[in-house]
C-alpha positions as CSV (number, residue, x, y, z in Angstrom):
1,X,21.3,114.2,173.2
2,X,22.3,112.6,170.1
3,X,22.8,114.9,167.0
4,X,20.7,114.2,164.3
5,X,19.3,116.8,162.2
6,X,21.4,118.3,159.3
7,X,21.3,122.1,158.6
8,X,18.7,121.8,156.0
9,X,16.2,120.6,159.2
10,X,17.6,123.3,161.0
11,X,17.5,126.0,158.6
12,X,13.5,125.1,158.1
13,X,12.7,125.3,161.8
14,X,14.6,128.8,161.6
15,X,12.3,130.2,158.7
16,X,9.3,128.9,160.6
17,X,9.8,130.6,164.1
18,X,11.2,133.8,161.8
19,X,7.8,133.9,159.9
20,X,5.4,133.0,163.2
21,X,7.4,136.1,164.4
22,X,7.1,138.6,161.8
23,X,3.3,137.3,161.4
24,X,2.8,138.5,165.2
25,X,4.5,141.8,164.4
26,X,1.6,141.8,161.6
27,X,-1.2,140.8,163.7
28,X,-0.1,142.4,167.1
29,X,1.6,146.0,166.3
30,X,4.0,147.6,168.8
31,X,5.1,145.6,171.9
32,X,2.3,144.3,173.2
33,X,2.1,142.6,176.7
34,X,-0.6,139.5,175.7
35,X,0.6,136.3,176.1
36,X,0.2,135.0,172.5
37,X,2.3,137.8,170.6
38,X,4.9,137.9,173.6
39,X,4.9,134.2,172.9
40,X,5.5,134.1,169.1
41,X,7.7,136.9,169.8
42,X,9.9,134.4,171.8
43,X,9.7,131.6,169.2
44,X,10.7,134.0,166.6
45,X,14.6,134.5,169.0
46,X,15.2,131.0,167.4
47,X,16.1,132.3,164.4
48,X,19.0,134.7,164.2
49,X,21.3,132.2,166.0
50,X,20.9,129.6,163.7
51,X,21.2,131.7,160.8
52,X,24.4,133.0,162.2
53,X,25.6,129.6,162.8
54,X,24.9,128.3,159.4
55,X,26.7,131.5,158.0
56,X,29.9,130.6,160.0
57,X,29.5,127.0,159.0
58,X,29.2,128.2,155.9
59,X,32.5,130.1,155.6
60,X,34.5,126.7,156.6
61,X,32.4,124.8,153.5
62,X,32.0,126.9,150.2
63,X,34.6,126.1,147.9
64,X,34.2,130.2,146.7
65,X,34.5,132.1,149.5
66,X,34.5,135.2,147.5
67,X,31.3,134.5,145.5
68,X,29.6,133.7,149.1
69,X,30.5,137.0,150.5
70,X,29.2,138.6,147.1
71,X,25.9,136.4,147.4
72,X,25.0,137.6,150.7
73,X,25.4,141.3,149.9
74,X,23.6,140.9,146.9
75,X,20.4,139.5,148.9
76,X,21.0,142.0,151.9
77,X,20.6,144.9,149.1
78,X,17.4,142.9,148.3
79,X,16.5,142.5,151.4
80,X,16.6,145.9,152.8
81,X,13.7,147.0,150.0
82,X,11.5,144.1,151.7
83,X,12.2,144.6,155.0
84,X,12.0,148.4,155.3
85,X,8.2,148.1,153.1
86,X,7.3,145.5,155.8
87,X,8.5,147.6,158.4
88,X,5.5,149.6,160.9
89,X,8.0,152.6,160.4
90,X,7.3,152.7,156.0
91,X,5.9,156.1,155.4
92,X,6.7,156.5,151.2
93,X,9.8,155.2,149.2
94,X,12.0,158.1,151.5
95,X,11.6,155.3,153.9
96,X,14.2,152.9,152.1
97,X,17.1,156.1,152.8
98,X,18.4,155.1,155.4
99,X,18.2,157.7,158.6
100,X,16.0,160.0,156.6
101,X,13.1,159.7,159.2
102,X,15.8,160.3,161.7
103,X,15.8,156.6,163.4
104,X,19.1,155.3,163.7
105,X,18.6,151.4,165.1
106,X,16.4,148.7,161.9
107,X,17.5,150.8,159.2
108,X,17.8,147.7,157.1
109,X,17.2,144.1,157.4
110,X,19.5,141.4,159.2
111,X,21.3,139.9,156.0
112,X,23.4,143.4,156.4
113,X,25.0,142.0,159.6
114,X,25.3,138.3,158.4
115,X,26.6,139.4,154.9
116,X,29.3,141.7,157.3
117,X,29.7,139.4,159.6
118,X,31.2,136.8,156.8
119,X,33.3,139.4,156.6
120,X,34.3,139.7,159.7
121,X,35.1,135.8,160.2
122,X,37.5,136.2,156.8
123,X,39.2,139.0,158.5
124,X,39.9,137.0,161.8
125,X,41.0,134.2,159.6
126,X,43.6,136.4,157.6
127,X,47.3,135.9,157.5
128,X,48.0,138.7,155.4
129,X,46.4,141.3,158.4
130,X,48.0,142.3,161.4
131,X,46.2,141.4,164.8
132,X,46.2,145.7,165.3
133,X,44.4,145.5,161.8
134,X,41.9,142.8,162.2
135,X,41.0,144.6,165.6
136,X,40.5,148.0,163.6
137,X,38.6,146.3,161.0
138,X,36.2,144.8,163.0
139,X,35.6,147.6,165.1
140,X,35.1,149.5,161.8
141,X,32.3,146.4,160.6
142,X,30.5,146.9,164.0
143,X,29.6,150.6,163.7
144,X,28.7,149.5,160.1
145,X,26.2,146.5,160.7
146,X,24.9,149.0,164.0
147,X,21.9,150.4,162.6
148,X,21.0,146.8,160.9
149,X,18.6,144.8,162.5
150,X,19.9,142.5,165.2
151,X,22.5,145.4,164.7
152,X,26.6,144.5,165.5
153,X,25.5,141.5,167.5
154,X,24.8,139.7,164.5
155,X,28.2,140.0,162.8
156,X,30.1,139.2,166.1
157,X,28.4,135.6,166.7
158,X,29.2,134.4,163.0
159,X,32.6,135.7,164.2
160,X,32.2,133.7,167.6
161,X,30.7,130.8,165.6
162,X,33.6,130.6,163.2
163,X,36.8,131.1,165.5
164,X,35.5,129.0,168.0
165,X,34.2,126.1,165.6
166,X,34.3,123.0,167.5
167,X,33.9,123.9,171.2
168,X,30.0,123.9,171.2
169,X,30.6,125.4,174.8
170,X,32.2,128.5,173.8
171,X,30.4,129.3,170.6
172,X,26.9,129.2,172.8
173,X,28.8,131.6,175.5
174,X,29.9,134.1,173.4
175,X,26.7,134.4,171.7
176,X,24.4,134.7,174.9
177,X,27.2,137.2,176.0
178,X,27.1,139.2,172.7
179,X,23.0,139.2,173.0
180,X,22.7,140.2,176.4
181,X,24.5,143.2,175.3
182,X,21.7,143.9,172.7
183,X,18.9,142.9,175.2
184,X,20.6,145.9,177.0
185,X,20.5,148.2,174.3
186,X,16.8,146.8,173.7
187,X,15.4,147.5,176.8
188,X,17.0,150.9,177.1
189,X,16.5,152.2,173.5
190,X,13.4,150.4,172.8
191,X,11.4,148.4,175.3
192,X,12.2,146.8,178.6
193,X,10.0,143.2,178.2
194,X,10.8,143.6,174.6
195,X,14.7,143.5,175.7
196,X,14.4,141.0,177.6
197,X,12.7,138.8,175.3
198,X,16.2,139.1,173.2
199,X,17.2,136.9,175.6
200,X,15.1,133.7,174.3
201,X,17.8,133.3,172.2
202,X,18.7,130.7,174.3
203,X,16.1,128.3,173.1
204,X,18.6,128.0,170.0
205,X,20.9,126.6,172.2
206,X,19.6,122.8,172.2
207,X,18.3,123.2,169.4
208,X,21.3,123.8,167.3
209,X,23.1,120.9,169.3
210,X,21.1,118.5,167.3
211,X,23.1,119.7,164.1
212,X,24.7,116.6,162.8
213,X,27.7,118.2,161.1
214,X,25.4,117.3,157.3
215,X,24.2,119.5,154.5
216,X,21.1,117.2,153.9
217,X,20.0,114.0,152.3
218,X,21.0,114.8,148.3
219,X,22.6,117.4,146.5
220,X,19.3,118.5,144.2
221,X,17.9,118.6,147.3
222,X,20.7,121.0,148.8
223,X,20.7,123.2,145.8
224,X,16.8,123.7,145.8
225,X,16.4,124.3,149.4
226,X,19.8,127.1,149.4
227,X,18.4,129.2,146.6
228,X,14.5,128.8,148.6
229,X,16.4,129.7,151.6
230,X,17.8,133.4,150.3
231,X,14.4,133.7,148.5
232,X,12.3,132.8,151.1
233,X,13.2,136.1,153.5
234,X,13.0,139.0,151.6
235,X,9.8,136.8,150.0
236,X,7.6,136.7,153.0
237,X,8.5,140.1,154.5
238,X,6.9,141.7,150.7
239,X,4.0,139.7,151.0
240,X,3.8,140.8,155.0
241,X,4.4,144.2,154.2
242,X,1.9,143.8,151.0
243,X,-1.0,142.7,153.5
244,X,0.0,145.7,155.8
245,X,-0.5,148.3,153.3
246,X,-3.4,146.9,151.1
């Protein structure tokens, strides 16, 4: 199949299969079995792979690494706020301390582990750590990004993305890998069809093959659509959250 749609395209289809998901965990609460919120559900697995794609992609673009790093953490900060309020587990504003309620697993929302796992990817990439450090290090980010949503797995696909750029091949293997791990954890910790759902995931797979190796059409364009992008997320899950509690 012929590549041809740039990561603007594919960022767009990400934020719509993330929103028809968190719109079924609005309409359908829990883990129901019915065919429509199992189904939106699955649409919503598209997401996380591309956005850990892009993140990786990222990290061989930006002229600033540095100021990328500091941009993610700064809208994973403002994320958590929105994604804890839109969370079924918000009690009272306790709710944004992490662990107070005593859960351990979606204490915060998924830009923790794509902000860490930038991180990560500049820490494999380093010539000034020692192969004994970098392994240290990342074992360190993983029990960080764990309670996050999408938890470690996250991190460890923008680092599978990034050190593996340009074999398509490996990059989709090590993610699948990486995911059945957390459709293990899932269906143990959580919810057995719910775990297995994780595994959808693959439905990224031809999906991000179609990336044509382009930003998008114009640069006004690019800039409008990156800030709409980091907006967009934390955005929708107030508004969601909003609806829940009014």
């Amino acid at each position: 199949m012929k590549a041809r749609l740039n990561s603007n395209w594919l960022k767009i289809i990400a934020i719509i299969a993330m929103t028809i998901d968190h719109i079924a965990w609005l309409i359908f609460p829990g883990y129901p079995r019915e065919a429509l919120p199992v189904l939106m559900h699955i649409i919503g697995r598209i997401t996380c792979p591309i956005m850990c794609y892009f993140i990786a992609e990222g990290y061989h673009h930006t002229r600033d690494v540095g100021k990328y790093t500091r941009r993610l953490f700064v809208f994973a900060i403002i994320s958590h706020f929105a994604y804890i309020f839109f969370s079924a587990d918000f009690v009272d504003w306790k709710s944004f301390i992490p662990f107070y309620y005593g859960g351990i697993l979606n204490q915060t929302s998924v830009m923790w582990p794509l902000a860490w796992g930038l991180v990560m990817l500049r820490v494999a990439h380093s010539e000034k750590i020692s192969d004994a450090g970098k392994a240290i290090l990342i074992i360190l980010i993983c029990l960080v990004t764990f309670p996050g949503d999408w938890s470690c797995i996250a991190s460890l696909c923008i680092l599978a993305f990034g050190t593996n750029r340009g074999n398509f091949k490996k990059q989709m293997l090590w993610m699948v890998f990486y995911v059945a791990l957390y459709a293990a954890v899932y269906f143990i910790a959580l919810d057995r069809v719910y775990g297995l759902i994780q595994m959808a995931v693959i439905l990224a797979i031809p999906i991000i093959g179609l990336y044509n190796g382009q930003r998008g059409m114009s640069a006004k364009a690019n800039k409008i659509l990156k800030w709409a992008f980091y907006i967009y997320y934390p955005l929708h899950l107030f508004i969601i959250g909003l609806i829940q509690y009014v």
